[in-house]
N, C-alpha and C positions, 0 to 999 in steps of 0.2 A: 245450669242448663245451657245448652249448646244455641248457638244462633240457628241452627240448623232445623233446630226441634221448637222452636219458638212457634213457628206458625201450625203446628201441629196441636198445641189447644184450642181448645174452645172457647169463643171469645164473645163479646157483646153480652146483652141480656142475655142470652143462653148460660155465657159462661156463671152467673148471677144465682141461676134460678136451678132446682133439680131437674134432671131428667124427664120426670113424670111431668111436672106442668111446662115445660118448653113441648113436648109430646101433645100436650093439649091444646096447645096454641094451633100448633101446624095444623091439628083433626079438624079443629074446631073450625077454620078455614077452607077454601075454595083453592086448591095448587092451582099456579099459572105458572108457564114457562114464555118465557121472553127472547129476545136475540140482541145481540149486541146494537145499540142506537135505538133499545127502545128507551120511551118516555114513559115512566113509570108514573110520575106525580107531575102535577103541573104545579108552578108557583100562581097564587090568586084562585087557583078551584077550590073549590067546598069541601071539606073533609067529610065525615064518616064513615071512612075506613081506615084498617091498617093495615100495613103486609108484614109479613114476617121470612125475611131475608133469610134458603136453606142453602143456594147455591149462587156463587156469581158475583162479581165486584161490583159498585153502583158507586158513580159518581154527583154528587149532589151542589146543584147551581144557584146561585142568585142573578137574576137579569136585574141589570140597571136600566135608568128609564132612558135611555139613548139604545135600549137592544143589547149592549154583550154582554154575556154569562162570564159569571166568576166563578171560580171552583173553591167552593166552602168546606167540604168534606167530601173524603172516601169511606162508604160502607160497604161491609158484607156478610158471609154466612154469620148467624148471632146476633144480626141486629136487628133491631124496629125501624122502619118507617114510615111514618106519618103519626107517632106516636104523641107527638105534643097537640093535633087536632083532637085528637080523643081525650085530650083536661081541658083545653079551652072551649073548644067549638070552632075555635076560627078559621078562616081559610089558611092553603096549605102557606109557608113564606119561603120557597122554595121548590125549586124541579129537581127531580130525581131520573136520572137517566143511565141506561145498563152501561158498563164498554164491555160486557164480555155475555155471551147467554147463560141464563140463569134460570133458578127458579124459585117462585115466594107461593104463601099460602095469606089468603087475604080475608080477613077478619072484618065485621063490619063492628064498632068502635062499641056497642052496647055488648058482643059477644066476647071481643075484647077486656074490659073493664070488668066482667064478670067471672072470667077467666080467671084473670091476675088478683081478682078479691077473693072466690073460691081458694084458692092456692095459698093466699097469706102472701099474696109475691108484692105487696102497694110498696112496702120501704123500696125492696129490690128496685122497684122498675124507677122510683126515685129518685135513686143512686144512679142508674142507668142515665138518664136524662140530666141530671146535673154534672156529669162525668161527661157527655156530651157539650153542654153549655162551658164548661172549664176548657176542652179540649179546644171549642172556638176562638176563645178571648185571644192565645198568642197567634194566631193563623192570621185572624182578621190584622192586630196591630202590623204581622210580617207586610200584608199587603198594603194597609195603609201608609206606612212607614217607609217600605222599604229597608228594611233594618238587615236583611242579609243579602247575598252575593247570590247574582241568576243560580249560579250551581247548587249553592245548599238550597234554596228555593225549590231543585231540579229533583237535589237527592233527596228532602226532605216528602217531594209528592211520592218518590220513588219506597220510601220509607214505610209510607201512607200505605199504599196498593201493599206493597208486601204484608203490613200487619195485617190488612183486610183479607187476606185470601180464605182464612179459613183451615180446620183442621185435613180438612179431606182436597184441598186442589190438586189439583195433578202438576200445576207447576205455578205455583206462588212465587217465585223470583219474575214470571214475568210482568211488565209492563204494558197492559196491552193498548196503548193510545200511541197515536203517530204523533211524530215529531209538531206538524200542526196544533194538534189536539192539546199537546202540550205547554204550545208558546201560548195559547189561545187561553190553557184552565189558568195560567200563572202570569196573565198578563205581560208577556215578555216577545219581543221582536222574535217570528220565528230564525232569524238567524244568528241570534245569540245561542239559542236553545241548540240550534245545526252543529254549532263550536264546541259549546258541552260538550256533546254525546261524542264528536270527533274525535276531542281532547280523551275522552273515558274509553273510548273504544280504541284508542291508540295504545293506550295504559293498561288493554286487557282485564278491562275493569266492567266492561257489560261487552253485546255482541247487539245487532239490529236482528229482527225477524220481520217477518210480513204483518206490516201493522201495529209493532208495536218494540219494546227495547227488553235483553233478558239478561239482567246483573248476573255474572256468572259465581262470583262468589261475594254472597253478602258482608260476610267478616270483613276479608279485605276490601272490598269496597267504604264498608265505614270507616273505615283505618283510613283510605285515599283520601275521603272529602271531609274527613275531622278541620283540616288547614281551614276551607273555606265558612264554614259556620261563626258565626259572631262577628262576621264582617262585615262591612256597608259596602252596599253596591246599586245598580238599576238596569 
């Protein structure tokens, strides 16, 4: 399969589950549409519900107790969120916030869980959520550590957004966070971040747009930033 046609499956719990019950999830819901900078979930709120992720990238935060947000994951069309409130009960341990408008269908966590037991979907959604808890572990150590170079860091979120897009966006190579947004999710001086994109946009390797950065061709961009991956840097 082509790099091309990658983001053209269906991915997340959807991609998990048949047709018919990802269909029942959305019914079974309240649609909202959202706009870019909203705040979906708060970190420390109360759960009992879930949305169900149909359009639209979501980036998901941790605030440290000094105030700044770190960018712990990118979700989108196929995913759950808030889906680990609905096994425990506990509050949410994370903010969920749009960069692009979207839309979810939101489920309160008994209509939820009945849904998914109806269906036969409990391994599925399982799998789902420990595929998420895996997907953590190297992210967190990257930022703890430090263990790669600002750029793979850079390419790596960029990575991120593109697999999230979903089958149906209309342009999944884009990046849609400001240069800002960016020094900000990856914890890095935004003029490091300024130098990347210079250096990549010199190299014909992405282009800027209003508000956000558009790899122009995926292949060869992983091809460009394979050098910098498994490097130390800060």
């Amino acid at each position: 399969m082509s790099s091309e046609d990658e983001h053209r499956l269906p991915r997340g719990f959807r991609r998990l589950i048949p047709a018919q019950t990802w269909a029942s999830l959305v019914h079974r819901g309240v649609i909202r549409e959202h706009s870019d900078g909203d705040r979906l979930l708060e970190q420390s709120d109360p759960g009992g519900w879930v949305l169900v992720c149909l359009t639209g990238r979501l980036k998901v935060l941790y605030t440290e107790p000094a105030g700044q947000e770190v960018l712990l994951a990118v979700r989108g069309p196929g995913d759950l969120i808030g889906e680990f409130s609905s096994r425990d009960g506990l509050p949410r341990s994370a903010t969920v916030q749009a960069v692009e408008p979207g839309i979810t269908s939101k489920l309160s966590c008994s209509d939820f869980n009945s849904t998914v037991r109806r269906y036969g979907a409990t391994h599925q959604l399982e799998n789902y959520i420990m595929g998420k808890l895996r997907q953590s572990a190297p992210h967190a150590a990257r930022l703890a550590y430090r263990t790669t170079t600002p750029a793979a860091r850079l390419a790596m979120l960029f990575e991120e957004m593109i697999a999230a897009a979903g089958p149906d966006h209309d342009a999944p190579y884009r990046v849609p966070m400001s240069q800002g947004e960016l020094a900000s999710a990856l914890q890095l001086a935004r003029s490091t971040v300024t130098r990347v994109i210079a250096e990549w946009k010199a190299a014909n390797l992405i282009k800027t747009t209003r508000g956000g950065v558009q790899v122009i061709d995926i292949t060869t961009f992983r091809r460009a930033v394979q050098s910098d991956f498994g490097q130390s840097g800060s």
